[in-house]
N, C-alpha and C positions, 0 to 999 in steps of 0.2 A: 794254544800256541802263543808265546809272549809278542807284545807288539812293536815296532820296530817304528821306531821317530827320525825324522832326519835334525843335523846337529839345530835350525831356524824351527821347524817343530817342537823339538822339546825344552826349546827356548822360550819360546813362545806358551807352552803349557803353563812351565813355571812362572811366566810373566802375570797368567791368567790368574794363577794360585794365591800369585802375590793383592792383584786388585781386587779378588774376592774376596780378601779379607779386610774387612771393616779395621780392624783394630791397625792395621800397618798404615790404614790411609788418612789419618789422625794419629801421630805419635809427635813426641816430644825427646830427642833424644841430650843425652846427656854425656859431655866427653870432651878430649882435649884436638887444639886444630893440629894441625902438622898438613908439611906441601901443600899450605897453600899458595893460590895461582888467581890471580884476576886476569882473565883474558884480555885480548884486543876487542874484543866485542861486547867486552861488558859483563860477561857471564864470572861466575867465581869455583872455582874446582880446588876441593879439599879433601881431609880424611879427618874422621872422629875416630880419636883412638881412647883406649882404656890400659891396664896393665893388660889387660887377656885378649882382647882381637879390634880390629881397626872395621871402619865402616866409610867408602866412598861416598862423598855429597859433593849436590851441584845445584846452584842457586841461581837464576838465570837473573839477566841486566832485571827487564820490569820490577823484581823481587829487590837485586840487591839497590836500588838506588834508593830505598826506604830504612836502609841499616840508619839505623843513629849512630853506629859505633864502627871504623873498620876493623875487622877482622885480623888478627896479628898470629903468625904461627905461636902457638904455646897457649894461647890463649883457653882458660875454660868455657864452655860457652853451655847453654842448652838451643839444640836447634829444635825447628817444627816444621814438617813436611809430609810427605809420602813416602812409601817403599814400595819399588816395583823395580823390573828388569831392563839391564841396558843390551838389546838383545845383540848389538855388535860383536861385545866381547863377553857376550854372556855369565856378565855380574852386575849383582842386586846391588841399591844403593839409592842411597838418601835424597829425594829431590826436594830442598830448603824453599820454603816461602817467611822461614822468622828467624832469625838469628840475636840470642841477647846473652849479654853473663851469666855467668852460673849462679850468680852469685843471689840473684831476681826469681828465683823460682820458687823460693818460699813465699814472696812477694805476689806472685802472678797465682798462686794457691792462694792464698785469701783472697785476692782480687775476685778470680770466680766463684768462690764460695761466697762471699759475701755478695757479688751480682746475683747470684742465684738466689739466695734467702732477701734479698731487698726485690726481686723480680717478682718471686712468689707472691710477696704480697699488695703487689700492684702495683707500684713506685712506679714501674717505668712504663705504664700502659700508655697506650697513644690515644685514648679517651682523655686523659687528662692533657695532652698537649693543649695548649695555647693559641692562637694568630701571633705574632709579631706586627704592634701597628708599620703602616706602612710610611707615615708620616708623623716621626714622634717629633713631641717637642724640647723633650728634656731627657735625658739619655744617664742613666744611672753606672757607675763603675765601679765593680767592686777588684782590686787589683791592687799593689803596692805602688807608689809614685813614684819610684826609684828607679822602677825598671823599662826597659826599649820596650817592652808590651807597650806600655803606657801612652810612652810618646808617640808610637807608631798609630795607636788608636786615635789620638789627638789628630796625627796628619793628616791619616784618610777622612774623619770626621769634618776638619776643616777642609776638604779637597772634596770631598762630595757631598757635602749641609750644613755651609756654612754657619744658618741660623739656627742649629739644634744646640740646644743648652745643656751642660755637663755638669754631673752632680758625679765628684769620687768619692767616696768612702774607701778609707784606707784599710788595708789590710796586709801583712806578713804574706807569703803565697809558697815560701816551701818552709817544712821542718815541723819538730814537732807539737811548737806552741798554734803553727799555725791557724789547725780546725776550726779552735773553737772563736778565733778571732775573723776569721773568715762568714762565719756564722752571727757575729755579732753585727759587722758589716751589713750582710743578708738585711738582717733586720731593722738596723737602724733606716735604710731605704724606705722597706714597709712603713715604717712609722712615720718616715715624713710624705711617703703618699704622693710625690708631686712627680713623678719622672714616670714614662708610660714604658721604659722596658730598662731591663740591666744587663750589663755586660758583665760576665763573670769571666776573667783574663787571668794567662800570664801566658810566657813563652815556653821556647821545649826547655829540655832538661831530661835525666834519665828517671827510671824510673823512680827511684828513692825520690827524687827533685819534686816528682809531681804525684808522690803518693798522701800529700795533704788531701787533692781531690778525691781522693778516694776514700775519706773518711765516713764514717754513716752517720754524723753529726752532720757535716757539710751539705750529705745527698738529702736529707731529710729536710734539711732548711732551704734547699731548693724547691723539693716539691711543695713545701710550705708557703712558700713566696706568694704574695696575693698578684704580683708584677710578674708578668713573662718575661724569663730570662733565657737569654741566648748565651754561649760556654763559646771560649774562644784558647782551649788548654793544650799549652804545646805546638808537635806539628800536627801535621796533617796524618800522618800513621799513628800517634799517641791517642787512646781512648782510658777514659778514667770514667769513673761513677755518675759523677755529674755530668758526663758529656747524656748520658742514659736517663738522667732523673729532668735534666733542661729542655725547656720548650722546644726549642731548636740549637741544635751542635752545626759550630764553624772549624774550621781545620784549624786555623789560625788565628790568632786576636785581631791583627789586620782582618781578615775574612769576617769577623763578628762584627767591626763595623762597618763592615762594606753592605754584610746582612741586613743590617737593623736601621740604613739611614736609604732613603733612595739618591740616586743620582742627581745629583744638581744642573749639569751642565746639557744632561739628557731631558730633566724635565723642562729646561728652557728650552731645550727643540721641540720636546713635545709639544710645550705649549702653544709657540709658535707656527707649526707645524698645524693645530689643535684649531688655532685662530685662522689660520690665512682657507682650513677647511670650511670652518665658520662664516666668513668674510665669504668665501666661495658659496656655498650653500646657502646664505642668505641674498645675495645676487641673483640667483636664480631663483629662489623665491619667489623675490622681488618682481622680477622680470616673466615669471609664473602669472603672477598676480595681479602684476598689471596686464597682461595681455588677457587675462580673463575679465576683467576691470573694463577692458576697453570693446571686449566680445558683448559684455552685459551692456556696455556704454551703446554701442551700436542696436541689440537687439530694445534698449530700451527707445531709441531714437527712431527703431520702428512701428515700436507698439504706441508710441508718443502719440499724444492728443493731435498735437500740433503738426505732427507729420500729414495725418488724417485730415487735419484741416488742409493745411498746404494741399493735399492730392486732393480734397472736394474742392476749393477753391480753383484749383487748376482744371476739374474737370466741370465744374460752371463754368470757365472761364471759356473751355471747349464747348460746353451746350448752346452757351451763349453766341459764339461765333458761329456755331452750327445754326441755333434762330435766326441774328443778322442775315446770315448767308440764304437763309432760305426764305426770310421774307424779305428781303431783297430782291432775292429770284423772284419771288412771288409777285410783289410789287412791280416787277419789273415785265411779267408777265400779263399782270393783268391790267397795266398801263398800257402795254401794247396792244392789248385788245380793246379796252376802251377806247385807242389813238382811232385803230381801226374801226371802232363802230361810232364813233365821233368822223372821222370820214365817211363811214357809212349813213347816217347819219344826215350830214353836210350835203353825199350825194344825193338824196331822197328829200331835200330839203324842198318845200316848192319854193321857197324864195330865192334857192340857187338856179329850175326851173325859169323862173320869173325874169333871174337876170339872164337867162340866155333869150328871152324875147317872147314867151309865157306867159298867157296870166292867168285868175280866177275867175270862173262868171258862179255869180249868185244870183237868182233873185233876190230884190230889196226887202219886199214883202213876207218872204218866212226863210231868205237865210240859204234856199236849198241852193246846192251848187249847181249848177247846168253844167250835164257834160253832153249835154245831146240836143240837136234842133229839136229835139221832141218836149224836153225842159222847158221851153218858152216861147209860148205864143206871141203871135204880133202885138205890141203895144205893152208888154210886160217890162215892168223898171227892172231893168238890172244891175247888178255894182261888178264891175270891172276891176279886180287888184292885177295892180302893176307891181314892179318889186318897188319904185318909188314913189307907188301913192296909188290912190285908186281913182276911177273914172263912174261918174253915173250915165245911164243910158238907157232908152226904152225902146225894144227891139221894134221897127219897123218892116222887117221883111223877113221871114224864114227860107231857106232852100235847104232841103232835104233829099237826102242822096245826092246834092254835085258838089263839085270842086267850088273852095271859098274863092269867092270876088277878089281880083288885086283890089 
């Protein structure tokens, strides 16, 4: 049973047919414009026709504002795009991403034959890239002097490094004596050695204009360059040989020196910036430093001889007060007790006896003291102490056991 598509189906098939095939999704077509239309929005809607059948194209804004050239009905052109389906109205048709004359297409054939045989043999590998310094001193250009490339690289040059020094070497930059004078340029730089990168300049122009750069004399003498060179050719959508054989590719000659110098007025912020971080950071350092400074200072004023001393000195000066004080106490205790056995003493005295009305009998003869009638017989000398003097006597009468005589 045959199969049955609705009309977005088999739209949709043919869409699929169309993006499966490789060869429609890279083509180049070749033909004249008619109805054409730049929209309100930027977009560009045309027809490629031939003597035998026409072909819808549509080129959207991002695409067309890289045309170098506008588009004029009648115009021959070769466009480059895709083919797929516009499933609305279910017709195939052109969607342009390059649009140039017709007249260039022999042009744009050697251009990638010759990128492809110069590619082959290594010219353009990114092994061989370069650095760009980042700080040159002396800045090489190779470029005509005649032209707004020139001047324009001058302005940015003096607007972002000031102090970078410019060496031109002159050269022709379109036509067909140019190559080999471009080439000679090249070299004369090498030979003087002094400049740390080259600008290889000029501005746009169509292709013919900038097919000098695309000579194999010219790509050759770039990779030959002992000096990393930066390409500054045309605009920004223009690519030539040299943009492929050079160290580094800028859109524009402007853009090549914007590449190759830093910023002046950034790297005084930087610096500043760089400094006040500096000035910051060493403050705290600083203040690091000393407070560990003043940590050591401290722990050393503990471990210090002299502190040691101080604290033995202050704790003799405690010992000491602690001896005072307690032979002091001592002193004061044992004065008291001697006061008291000096009274005591005092009271046991017999000469304190003596003075209350007391005395001593001895006999004279051997001394003995008589404390008894029984001590001294009748007629015995005896000596009498008084507290203020003594008395001699020779006992005349004893009575024993009674009460003394008044």
């Amino acid at each position: 049973m045959t199969d049955t598509y609705t009309v977005y189906e088999l739209t949709a098939t043919i869409r699929d047919l169309f993006e499966l095939d490789p060869r429609l999704q890279d083509v180049w077509i070749e033909g004249e414009i008619s109805n054409f239309k730049r929209a309100a929005s930027g977009h560009l809607y045309f027809t490629l026709k031939d003597d035998k059948s026409e072909l819808a194209c549509v080129m959207w804004r991002s695409q067309a504002a890289f045309l170098p050239f506008e588009p004029q009905h009648g115009d021959a052109v070769l466009a480059h795009g895709h083919v797929t389906v516009y499933e609305a109205r279910g017709q195939y048709q052109l969607y342009c991403d390059a649009i140039q004359p017709a007249g260039v297409g022999e042009l744009n054939r050697q251009f990638e034959l010759l990128k492809a045989r110069l590619e082959a043999e290594g010219l353009f590998a990114p092994e061989l890239k370069r650095p760009i310094p980042a700080f040159p001193r002396r800045i090489g250009i190779v470029t005509s002097p005649t032209t707004a490339a020139f001047q324009d690289i001058q302005n940015v040059l003096r607007r972002r490094f000031p102090m970078v020094e410019i060496v031109l070497s002159p050269t022709p930059v379109q036509g067909k004596d140019a190559p080999p004078q471009i080439v000679e340029a090249l070299q004369r730089l090498n030979a003087y050695g002094q400049v740390d990168v080259i600008l290889l300049a000029r501005g746009g122009g169509s292709l013919e204009d900038l097919w000098c750069f695309n000579d194999e004399a010219v790509v050759r003498a770039v990779v030959a360059s002992e000096i990393p060179i930066v390409t500054g050719v045309g605009h920004e959508i223009d690519f030539t040989l040299v943009d492929f054989a050079a160290d580094q590719r800028a859109p524009t000659p402007s853009a090549a020196a914007e590449l190759v110098t830093p910023d002046g007025a950034a790297l005084k912020f930087e610096l500043a910036a760089r400094a006040d971080r500096l000035l910051a950071a060493m403050g705290d350092r600083l203040a690091g430093q000393r407070q560990a400074l003043d940590a050591n200072r401290r722990l050393l004023e503990r471990l210090s001889p002299l502190v040691q001393i101080q604290t033995a000195r202050q704790r003799i000066d405690e010992i000491a007060n602690r001896i005072d004080t307690h032979l002091r106490h001592g002193l004061a205790r044992r004065r008291d007790r001697l006061d008291a056995r000096i009274r005591a003493l005092e009271a046991a005295n017999p000469r304190a006896l003596l003075a209350r009305g007391y005395a001593i009998v001895t006999r004279t003869g051997d001394g003995h003291r008589v404390t008894s009638a029984h001590d001294a017989a009748e007629g015995t000398r005896i000596d009498i102490a008084l507290h203020d003097g003594h008395l001699a006597a020779i006992v005349r009468e004893r009575a024993i056991g009674s009460e003394p005589r008044d």
